[in-house]
Legacy VTK file of the C-alpha trace (Angstrom):
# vtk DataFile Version 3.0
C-alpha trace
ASCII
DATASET POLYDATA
POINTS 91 float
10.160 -12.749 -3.572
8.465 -9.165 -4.867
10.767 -7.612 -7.246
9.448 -3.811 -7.627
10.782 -1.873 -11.209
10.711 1.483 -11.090
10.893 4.859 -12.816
11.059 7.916 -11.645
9.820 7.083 -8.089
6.828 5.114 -9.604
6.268 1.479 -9.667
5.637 0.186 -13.294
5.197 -3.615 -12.381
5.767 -5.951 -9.465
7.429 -9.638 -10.252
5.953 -11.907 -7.831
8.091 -15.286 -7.731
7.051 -17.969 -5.655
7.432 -21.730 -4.793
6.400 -24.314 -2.857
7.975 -22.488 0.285
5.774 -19.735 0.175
4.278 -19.252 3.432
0.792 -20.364 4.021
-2.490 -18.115 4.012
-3.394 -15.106 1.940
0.017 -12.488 1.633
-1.269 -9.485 0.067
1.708 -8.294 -2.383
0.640 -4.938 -3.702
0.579 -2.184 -2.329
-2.003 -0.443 -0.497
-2.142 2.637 -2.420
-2.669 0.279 -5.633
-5.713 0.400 -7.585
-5.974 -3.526 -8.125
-5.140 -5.639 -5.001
-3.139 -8.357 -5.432
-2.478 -11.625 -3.554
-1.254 -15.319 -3.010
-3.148 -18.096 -0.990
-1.626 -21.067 0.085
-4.029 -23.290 1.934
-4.710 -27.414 2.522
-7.011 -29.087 0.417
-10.509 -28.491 1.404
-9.728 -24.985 3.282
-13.107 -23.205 3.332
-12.779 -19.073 3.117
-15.227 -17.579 5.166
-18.260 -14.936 3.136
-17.161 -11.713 3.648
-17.614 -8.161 2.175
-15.103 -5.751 0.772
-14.979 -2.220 1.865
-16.784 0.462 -0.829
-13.792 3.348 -1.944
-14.321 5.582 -4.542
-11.469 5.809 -6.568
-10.537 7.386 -9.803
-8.798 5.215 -12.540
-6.212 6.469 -15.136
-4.623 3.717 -16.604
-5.737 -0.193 -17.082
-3.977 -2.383 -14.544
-2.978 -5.931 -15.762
-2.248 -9.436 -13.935
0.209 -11.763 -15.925
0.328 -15.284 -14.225
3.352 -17.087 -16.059
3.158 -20.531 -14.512
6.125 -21.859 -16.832
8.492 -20.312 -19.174
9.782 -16.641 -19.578
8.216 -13.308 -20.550
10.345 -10.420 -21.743
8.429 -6.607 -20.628
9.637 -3.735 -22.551
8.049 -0.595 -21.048
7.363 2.278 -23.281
6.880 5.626 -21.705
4.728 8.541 -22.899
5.875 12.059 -23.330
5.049 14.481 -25.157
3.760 12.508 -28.052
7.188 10.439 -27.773
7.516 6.872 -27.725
10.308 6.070 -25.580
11.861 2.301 -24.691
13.767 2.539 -21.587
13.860 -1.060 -20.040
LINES 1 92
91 0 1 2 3 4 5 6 7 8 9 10 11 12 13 14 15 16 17 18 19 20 21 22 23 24 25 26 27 28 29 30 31 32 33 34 35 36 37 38 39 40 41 42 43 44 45 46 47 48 49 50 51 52 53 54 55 56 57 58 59 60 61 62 63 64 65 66 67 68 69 70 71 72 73 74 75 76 77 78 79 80 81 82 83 84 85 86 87 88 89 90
């Protein structure tokens, strides 16, 4: 399940929960727009991923992106948002 929060028509963070039922092979859960990419694999013991290469893009980066994995327990996000010189909590 990919839980999306928003503000103002932009995606702050994405809350990937899985379990044992999530469906085998590599699921891709970020967007493709998205400056990191982000996936699950779920393969048998002993799967073997083929060598391959990753496209080159140029791309310009603004902010530093950031991968929690929270395997047990709970995490509490508060997001602060920038303007003018503000500090502003608003989750």
């Amino acid at each position: 399940m990919i839980e999306k929060i928003i503000y103002k028509k932009k995606i702050l963070a994405l809350v990937v929960r899985t379990n044992k039922n999530t469906k085998s092979g590599v699921n891709f859960v970020s967007p493709t727009n998205f400056g990191q990419q982000v996936g699950l694999m779920r393969h048998k013991k002993n799967h073997f991923i083929e060598p391959h290469i990753h496209k080159k893009y140029s791309r310009k980066v603004f902010t530093t992106s950031e991968v929690l994995l929270i395997k047990k327990g709970l995490l509490e996000l508060i997001f602060i948002i920038i303007k003018k010189n503000i500090y502003l909590a608003r989750f």
